[in-house]
MIPADO-955429 format. One record per atom (N, C-alpha, C): residue in one letter; z, y, x. Coordinates in steps of 0.001 Angstrom, whole numbers, padded with zeros to 6 digits, always signed. Atoms other than C-alpha are relative to their C-alpha. Layout:
N
AZYX...
This chain:
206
X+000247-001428+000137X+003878-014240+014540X-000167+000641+001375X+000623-001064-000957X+002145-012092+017118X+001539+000951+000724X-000396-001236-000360X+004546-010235+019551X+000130+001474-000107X+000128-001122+000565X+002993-007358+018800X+000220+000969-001358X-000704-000984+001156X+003913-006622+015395X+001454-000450+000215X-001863+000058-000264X+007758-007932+016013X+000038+001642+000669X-000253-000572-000689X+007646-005198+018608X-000051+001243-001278X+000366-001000+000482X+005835-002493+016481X+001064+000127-001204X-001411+000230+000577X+008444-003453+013393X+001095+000685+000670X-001564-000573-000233X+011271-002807+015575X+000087+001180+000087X+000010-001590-000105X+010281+000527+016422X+000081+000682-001466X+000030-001146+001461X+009544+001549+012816X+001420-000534-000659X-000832+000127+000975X+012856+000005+011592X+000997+001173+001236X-000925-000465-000987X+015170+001433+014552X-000476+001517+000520X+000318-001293-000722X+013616+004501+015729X-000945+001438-001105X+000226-000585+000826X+011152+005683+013078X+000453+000416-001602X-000473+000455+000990X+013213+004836+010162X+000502+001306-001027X-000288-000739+000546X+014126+007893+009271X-000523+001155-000631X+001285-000004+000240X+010847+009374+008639X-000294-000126-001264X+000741+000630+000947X+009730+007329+005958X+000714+000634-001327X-000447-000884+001275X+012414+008754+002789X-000485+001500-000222X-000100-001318-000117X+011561+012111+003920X-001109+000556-000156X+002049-000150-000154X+007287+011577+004104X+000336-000433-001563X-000085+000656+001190X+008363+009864+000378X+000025+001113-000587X-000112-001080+000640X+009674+013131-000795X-001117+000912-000317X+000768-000610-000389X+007241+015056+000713X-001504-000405-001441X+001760+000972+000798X+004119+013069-001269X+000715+000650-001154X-000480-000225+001697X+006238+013088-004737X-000310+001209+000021X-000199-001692+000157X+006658+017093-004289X-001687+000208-000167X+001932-000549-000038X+002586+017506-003356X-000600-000574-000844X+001079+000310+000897X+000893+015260-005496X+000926-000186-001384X-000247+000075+001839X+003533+014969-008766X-000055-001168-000800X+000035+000918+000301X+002453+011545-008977X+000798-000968-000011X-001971+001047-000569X+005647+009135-009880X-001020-000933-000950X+000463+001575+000714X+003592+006465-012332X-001458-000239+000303X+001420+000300-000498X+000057+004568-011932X+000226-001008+001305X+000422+000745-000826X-000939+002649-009212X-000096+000869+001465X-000099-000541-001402X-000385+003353-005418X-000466-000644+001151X+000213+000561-001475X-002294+002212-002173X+000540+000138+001061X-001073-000399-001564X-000034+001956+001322X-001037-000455+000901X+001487+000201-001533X-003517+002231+004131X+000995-000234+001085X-000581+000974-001365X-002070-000099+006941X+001539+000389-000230X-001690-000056+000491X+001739-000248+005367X+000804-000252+001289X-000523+000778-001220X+002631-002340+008676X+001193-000602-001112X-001169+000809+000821X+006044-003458+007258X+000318+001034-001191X-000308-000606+001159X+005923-001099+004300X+000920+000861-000501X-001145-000935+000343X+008671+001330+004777X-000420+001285-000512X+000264-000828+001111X+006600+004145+003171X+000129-000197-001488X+000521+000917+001151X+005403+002487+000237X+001232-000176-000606X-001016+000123+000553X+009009+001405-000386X+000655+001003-000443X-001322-001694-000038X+010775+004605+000325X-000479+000741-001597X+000960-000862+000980X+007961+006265-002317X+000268-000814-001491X+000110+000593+001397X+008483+003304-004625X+001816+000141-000885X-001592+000453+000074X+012466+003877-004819X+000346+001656-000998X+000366-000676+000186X+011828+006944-005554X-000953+000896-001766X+000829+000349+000823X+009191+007077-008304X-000133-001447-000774X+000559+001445+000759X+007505+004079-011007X-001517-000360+000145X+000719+000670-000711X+005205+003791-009096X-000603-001719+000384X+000370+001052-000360X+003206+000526-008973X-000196+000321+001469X+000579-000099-001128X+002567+000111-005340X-000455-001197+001046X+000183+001099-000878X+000631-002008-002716X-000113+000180+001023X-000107-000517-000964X+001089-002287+000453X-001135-000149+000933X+001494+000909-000698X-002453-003162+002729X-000189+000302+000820X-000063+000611-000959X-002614-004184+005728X-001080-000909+000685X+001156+000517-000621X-005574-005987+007819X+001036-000975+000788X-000597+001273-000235X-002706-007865+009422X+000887-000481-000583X-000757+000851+000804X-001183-010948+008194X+001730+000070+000342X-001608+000063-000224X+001838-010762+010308X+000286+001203-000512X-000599-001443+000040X+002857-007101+009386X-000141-000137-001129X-000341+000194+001243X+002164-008284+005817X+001300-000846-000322X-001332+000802-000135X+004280-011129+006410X+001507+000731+000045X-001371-001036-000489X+007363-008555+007663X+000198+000709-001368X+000114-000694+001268X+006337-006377+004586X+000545-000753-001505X-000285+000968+000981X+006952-009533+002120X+001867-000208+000000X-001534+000242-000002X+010487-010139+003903X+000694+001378-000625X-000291-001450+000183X+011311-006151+003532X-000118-000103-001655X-000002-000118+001620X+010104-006283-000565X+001237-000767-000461X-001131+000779+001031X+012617-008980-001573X+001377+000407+001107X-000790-000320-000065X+015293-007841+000381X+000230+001183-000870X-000044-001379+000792X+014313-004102-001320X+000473+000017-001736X+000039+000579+001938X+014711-006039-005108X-000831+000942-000666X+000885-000622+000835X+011868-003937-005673X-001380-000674-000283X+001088+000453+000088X+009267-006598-006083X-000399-000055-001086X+000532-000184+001216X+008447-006003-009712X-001067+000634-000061X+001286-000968+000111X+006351-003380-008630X-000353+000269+001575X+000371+000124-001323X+005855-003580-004756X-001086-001076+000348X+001113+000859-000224X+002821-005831-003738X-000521-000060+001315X+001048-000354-001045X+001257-006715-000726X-001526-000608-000081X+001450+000221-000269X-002507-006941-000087X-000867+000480+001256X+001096+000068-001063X-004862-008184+002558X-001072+001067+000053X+001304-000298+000388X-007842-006089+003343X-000240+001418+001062X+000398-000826-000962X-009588-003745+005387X-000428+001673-000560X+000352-001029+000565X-010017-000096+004627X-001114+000484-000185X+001307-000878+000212X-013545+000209+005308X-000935-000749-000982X+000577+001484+001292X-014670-002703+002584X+001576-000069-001154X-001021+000351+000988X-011736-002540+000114X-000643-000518-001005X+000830+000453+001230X-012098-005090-002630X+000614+000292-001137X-001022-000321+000975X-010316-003459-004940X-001505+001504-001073X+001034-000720+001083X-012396-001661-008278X-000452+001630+000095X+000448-001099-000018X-013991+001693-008419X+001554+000865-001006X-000876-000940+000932X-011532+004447-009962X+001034-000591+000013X-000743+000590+000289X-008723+002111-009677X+001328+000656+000639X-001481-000225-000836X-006021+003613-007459X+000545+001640-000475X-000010-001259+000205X-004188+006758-008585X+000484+000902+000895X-000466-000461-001350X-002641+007803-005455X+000008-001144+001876X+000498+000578-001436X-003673+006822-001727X+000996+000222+001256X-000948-000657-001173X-000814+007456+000980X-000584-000912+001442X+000267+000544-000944X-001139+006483+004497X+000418+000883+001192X-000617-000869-000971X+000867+007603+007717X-000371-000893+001614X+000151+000414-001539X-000639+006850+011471X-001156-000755-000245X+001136+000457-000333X-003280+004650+010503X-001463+000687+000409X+001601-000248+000124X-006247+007007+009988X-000186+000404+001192X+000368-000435-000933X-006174+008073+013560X-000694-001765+001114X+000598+001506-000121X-007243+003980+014106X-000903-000399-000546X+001711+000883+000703X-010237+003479+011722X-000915+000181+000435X+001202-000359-000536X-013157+002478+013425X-001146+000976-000794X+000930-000818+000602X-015302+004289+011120X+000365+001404-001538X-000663-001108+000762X-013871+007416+009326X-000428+000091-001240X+000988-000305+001140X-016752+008294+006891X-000155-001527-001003X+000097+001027+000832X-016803+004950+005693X+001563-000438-000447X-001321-000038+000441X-013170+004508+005073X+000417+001037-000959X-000612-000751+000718X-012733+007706+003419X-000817+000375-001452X+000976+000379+001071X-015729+006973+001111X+000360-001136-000973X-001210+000893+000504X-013963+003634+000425X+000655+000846-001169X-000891-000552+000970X-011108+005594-000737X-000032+000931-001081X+000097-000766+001464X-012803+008060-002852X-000299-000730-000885X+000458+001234+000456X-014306+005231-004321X+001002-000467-001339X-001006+000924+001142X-011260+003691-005736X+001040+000771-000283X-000972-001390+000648X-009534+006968-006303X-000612-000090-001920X+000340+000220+001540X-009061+007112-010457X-000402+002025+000007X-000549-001270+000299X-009946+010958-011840X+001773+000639+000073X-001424-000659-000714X-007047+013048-010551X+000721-000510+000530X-000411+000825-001050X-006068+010728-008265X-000189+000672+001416X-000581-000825-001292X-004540+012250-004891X-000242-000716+000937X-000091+001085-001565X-004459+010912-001193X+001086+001088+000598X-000579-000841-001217X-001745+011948+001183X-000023-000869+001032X-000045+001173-001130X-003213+010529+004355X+000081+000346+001708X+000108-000980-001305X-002471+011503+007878X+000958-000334+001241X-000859+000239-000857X+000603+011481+010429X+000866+001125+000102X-000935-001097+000137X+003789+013313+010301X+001245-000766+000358X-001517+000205-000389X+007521+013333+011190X+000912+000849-000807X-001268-000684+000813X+009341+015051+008331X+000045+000993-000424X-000170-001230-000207X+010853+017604+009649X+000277+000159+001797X-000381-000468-000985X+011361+019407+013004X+000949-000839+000630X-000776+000715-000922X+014523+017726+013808X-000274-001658+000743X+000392+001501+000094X+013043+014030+013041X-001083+000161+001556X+001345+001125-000788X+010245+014440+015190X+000916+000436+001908X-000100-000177-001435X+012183+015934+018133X+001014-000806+000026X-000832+001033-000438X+014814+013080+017445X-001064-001527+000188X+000564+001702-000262X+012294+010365+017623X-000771+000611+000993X+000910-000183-001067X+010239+012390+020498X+000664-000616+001510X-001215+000608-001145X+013813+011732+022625X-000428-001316+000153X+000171+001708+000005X+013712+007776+021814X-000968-000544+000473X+001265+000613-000491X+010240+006947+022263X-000493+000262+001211X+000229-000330-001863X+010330+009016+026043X+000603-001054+000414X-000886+000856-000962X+012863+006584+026705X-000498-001472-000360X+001322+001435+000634X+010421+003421+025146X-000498-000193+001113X+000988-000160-000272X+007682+004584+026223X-000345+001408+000674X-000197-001434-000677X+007245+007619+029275X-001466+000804-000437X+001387-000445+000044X+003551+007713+028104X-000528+000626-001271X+000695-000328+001504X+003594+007954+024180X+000077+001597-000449X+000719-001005+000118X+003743+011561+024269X-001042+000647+000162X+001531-000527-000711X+000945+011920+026565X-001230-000484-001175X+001063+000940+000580X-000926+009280+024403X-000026+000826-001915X+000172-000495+001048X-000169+011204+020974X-000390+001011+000261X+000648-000850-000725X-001138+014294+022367X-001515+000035+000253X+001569+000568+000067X-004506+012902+023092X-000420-000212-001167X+001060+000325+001089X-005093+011616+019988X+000012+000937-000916X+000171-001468+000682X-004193+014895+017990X-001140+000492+000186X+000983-000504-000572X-006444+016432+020635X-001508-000376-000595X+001662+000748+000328X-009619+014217+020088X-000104+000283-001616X+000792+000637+001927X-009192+013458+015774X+001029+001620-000337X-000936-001180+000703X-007531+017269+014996X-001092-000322-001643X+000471-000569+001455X-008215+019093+011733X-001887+000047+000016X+001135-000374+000146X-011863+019849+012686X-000994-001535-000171X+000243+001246+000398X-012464+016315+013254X-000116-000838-001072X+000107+000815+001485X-011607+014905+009913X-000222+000910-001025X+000820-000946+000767X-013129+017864+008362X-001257-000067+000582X+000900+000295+000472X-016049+016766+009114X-000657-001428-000315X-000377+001080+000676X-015480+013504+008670X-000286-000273-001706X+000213+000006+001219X-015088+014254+005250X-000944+000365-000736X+001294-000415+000046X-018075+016301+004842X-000860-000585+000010X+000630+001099-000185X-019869+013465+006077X-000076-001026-000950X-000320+001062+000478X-018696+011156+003700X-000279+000660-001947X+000545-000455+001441X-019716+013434+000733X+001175+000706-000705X-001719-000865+000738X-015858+014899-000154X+000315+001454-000036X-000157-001710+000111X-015783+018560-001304X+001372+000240-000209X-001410-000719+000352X-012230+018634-002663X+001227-000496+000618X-001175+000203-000453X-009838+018503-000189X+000448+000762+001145X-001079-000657-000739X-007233+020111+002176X+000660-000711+001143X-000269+001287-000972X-006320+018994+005507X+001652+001489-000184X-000855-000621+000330X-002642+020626+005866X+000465-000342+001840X-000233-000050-001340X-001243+021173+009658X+001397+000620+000434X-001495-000298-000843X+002398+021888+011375X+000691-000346+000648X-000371+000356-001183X+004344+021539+013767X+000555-001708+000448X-000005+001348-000010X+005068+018094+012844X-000697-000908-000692X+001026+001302+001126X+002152+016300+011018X-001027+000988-000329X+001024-000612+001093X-001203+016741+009800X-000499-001184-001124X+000020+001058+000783X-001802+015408+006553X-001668+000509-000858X+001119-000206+000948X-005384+015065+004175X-000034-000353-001037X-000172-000133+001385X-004920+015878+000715X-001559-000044-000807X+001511+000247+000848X-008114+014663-001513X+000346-000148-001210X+000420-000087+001449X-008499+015338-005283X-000847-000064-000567X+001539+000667+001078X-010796+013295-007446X+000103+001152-001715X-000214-001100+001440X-011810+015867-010511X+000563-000754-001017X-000362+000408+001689X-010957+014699-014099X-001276-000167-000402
């Protein structure tokens, strides 16, 4: 296994960890959706996905483009004894092989500011969005306290990853993946913005 996801792992179990129940809530409250089928866009080791599935009856999968961070994700399910309905799956967001209309809710936290190609990823996902099928996809920290307790930790990581999130806000804001979406043919949706996260809410009609 790659250094690099051990590393990235440790951070999300030890530092971000506290995050993930609280982005879980968050989703249940906005989209309402507790049964059906659930996609986790780049799960890494799946601590959304879980948190959301513990939560809710939720089928959920977790997907991932890498094997090791699936791998981590596999150890994490059977410790969770939630593998009845937890899953992981290979696969890339901008080719998903997964059926038209099939997914009823889409979550995803940090990846989308990484997909080489936006419009085609988020076309993807309307794709395999079912009628009234939601997305909450984006990057966030909670609440207020979370993000200024993990802003402490990660200065002391990393002196740069503020500078470096900062930037990437800057470059992919709201206007960015509004037109992104535009691009990609998506009329019904809501990008949502505050002091700790912006998230993109998409609703497939009925």
């Amino acid at each position: 296994m790659e250094e690099k996801a051990i590393g990235f792992d440790k951070m999300a179990r030890e530092i971000f960890a506290p995050v993930y129940p609280v982005i879980a809530e968050q989703i249940k409250e906005k989209t309402g959706i507790i049964k059906g089928k659930c996609l986790d866009i780049g799960s890494a080791g799946g601590y959304l996905g879980l948190a959301l599935a513990k939560i809710t009856d939720l089928e959920i999968h977790l997907f991932d483009k890498s094997m090791d961070m699936l791998e981590i994700a596999e150890k994490n399910i059977k410790q969770s004894g939630l593998g009845a309905r937890v899953k992981t799956l290979h696969g890339d967001v901008h080719d998903m092989l997964l059926d038209d209309q099939s997914i009823d809710l889409v979550i995803s936290r940090g990846s989308v500011f990484f997909w080489e190609d936006p419009v085609k990823a988020f076309q993807e996902i309307f794709r395999v969005l079912t009628p009234g099928g939601i997305t909450y996809i984006g990057g966030g920290f909670g609440r207020p306290e979370l993000f200024e307790e993990i802003q402490n930790k990660m200065q002391k990581v990393d002196v740069d990853w503020e500078k470096g999130r900062q930037t990437r806000m800057k470059e992919k804001n709201s206007e960015y993946y509004r037109e992104k979406l535009q691009s990609a043919g998506i009329k019904n949706f809501e990008i949502e913005n505050d002091e700790v996260g912006m998230w993109i809410v998409i609703r497939r009609a009925d």
